[in-house]
N, C-alpha and C positions, 0 to 999 in steps of 0.2 A: 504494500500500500504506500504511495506516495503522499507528500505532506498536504497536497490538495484536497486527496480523499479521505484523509481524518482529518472529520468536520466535528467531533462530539468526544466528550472528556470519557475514558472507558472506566471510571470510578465513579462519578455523579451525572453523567449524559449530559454537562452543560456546556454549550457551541463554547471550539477553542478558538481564543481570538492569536492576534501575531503577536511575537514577542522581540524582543534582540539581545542575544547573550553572546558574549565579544567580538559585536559587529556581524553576526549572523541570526537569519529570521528562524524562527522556529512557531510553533504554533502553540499553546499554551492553555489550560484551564485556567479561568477568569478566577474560580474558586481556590487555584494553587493547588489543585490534586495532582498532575501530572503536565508533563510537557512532553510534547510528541519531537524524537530524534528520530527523523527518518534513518531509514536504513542503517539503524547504529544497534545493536543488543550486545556488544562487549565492551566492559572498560577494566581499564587497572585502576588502580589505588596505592598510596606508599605508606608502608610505616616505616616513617622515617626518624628516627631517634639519636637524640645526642647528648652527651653527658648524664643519660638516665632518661632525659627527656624528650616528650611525642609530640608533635607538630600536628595541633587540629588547627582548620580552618571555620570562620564563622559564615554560613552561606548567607550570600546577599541575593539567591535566587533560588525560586522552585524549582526543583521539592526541597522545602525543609528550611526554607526562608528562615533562616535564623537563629538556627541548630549549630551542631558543630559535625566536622566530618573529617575522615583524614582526607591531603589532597591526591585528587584523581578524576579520572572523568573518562569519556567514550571514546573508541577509539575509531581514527576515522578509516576510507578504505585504503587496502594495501598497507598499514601500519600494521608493527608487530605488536604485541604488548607490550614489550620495555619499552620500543619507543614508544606508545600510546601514555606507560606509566611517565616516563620522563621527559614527553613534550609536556602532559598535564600538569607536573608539578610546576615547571617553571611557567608556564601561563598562571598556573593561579597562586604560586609565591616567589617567584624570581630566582629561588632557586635549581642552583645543576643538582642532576642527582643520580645514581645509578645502581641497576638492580643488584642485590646482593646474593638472594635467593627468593624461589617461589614461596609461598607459605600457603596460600589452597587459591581456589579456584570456587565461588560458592554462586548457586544459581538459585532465581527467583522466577516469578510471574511473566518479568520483562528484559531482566539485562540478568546475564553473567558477570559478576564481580570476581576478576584474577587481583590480587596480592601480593603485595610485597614485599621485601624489609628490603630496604631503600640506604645508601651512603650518601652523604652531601659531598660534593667536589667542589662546587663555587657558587657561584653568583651570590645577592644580594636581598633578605628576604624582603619582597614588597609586596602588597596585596592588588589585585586585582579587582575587576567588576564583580566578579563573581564573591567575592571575600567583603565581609564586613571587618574582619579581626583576623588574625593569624598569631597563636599562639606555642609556645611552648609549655604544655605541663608535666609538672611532676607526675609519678604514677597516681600519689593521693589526691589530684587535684584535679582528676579528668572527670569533665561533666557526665557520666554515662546517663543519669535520666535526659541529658539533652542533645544524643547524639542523633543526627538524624535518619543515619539508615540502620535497619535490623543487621544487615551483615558489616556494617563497621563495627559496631558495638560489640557484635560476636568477636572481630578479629582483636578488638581492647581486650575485652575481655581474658581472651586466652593469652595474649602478651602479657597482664600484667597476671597471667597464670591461674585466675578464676574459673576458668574452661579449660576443657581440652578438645571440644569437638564446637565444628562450625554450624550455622543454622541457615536460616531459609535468607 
């Protein structure tokens, strides 16, 4: 289905209007339930840690306006997932970054979330459109009631060793 023929939100059926998320349109629920990426169901994600400390981002866009999440995002076509994990990061916090190893792969309704413990090489952290805040927290200070997706939360979770198995 192309982004013309989803016309209606598939969680509340309300018409999606256009949106612009860094500089591209997408189409969007007015209610903030979802946002249609065409031809996108894979993204990575990093956990990227330093001196003990994890790097969540505050989203400045739906889903999850306002949550925290670690950085990542969809990948576009013919990208691998390292590069999908390592263009995302630095689009949404300026920094290099590079894969260290997989950690899972965990699948939902609509996207496949691949994982990964992530090194920093360089740049510069700064936050992007998509980011309200960009933080570092200690392991005791990570918001888990306010992360926004079910399978970030799973991956904190099991980092900071409260799990050992990933969820939906």
């Amino acid at each position: 289905m192309n982004d013309q023929e989803y016309a209606y939100c598939p969680v509340c059926g309300t018409a999606l209007t256009g949106t612009y998320v860094m500089g591209k349109s997408y189409r969007h629920c007015p209610e903030g339930h979802y946002t249609f990426y065409p031809g996108q169901s894979v993204g990575a994600v990093a956990l990227l840690a330093e001196q003990g400390n994890i790097l969540l981002e505050r989203r400045a866009i739906e889903p999850g306006y306002g949550m925290w999440a670690l950085p990542g995002g969809m990948a576009e076509r013919g990208e691998s997932m390292e590069q999908c994990m390592m263009r995302e990061v630095f689009e949404e916090t300026g920094l290099l970054v590079e894969p260290v190893r997989l950690l899972d792969a965990l699948g939902g309704k609509h996207v496949c979330t691949v994982f990964y413990e992530a090194r920093l090489v360089g740049g510069q952290l700064v936050k992007s459109d998509e980011s309200m805040e960009l933080r570092w927290f200690a392991p005791e200070e990570i918001p888990l009631e306010q992360i926004a997706f079910p399978r970030h939360k799973d991956m904190l979770l099991r980092w900071l060793g409260l799990s050992d198995k990933g969820g939906e």
